[in-house]
C-alpha positions as CSV (number, residue, x, y, z in Angstrom):
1,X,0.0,0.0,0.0
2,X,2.4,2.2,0.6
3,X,3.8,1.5,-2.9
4,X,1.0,3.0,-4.4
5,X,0.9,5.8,-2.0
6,X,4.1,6.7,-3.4
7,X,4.2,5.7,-6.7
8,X,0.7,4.2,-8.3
9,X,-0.7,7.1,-9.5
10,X,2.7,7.2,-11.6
11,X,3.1,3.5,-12.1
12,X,0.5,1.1,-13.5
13,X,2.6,-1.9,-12.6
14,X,2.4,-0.8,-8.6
15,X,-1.2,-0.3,-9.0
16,X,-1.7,-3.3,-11.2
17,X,-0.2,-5.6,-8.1
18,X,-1.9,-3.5,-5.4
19,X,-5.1,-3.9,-7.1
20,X,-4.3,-7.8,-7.1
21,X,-3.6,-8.2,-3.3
22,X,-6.4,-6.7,-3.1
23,X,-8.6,-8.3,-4.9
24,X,-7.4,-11.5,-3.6
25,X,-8.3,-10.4,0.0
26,X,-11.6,-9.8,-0.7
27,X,-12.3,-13.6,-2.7
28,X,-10.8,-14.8,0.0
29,X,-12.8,-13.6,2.8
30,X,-16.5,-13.8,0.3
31,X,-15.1,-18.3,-0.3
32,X,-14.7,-18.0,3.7
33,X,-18.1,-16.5,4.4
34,X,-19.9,-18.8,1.5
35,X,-18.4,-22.0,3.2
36,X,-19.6,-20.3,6.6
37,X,-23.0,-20.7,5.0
38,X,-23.7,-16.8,5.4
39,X,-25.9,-14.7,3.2
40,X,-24.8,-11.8,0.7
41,X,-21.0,-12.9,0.8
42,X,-19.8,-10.3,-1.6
43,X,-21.4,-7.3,0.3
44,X,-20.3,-8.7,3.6
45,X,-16.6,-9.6,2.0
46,X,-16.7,-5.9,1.2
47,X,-17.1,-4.4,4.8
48,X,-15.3,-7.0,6.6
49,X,-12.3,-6.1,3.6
50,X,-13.1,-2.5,5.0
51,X,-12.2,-3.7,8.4
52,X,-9.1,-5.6,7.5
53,X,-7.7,-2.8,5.5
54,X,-8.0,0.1,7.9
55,X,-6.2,-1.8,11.1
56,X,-3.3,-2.1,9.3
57,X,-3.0,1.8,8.9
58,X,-5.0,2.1,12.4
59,X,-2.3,-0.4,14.0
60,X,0.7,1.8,13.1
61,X,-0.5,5.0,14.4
62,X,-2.5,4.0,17.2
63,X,-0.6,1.0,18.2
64,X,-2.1,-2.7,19.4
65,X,-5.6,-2.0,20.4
66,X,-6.4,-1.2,16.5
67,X,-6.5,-5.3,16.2
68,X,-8.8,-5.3,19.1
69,X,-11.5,-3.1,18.0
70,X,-11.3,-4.3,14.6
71,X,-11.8,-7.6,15.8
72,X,-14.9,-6.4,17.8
73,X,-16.3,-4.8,14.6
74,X,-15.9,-7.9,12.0
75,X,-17.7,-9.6,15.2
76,X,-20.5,-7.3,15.6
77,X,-20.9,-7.1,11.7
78,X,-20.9,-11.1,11.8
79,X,-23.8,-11.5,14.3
80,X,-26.1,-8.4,12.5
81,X,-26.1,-11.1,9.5
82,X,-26.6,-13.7,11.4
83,X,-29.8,-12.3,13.6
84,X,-30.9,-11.4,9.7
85,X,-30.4,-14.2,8.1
């Protein structure tokens, strides 16, 4: 990420690769969330990716805790679609 902070605006290759990872990410948590047997996978895949993405920056400025309340948050999100589904 901090690649294409830098430098993806100026480099399709960094963006290309940072689009990947991403990309990958997200199939990754909608397969987990389809073989957890929960509803609207992509949608969800996209706010729990939301999560994921922001305690890595949230980590480094505001220190351990970030992984704690992010955690908290992709639980809470979890049970809303549970009590829905």
């Amino acid at each position: 990420m901090n690649s294409f902070g830098e430098l993806g605006s100026a480099s399709a290759e960094i963006a290309a690769v940072v689009r990947t990872r991403k990309d990958a990410l997200k199939r990754y948590l909608a397969d987990f969330l389809r073989e957890a047997g929960l509803p609207n996978v992509e949608s969800l895949a996209e706010q729990l990716f939301l999560v994921v993405e922001e305690v890595v920056t949230a980590a480094v400025v505001s220190g351990p805790d970030a992984a704690r309340h992010a955690r908290r948050a992709a639980a809470t999100l979890l049970a809303s679609v549970r009590e829905c589904a």
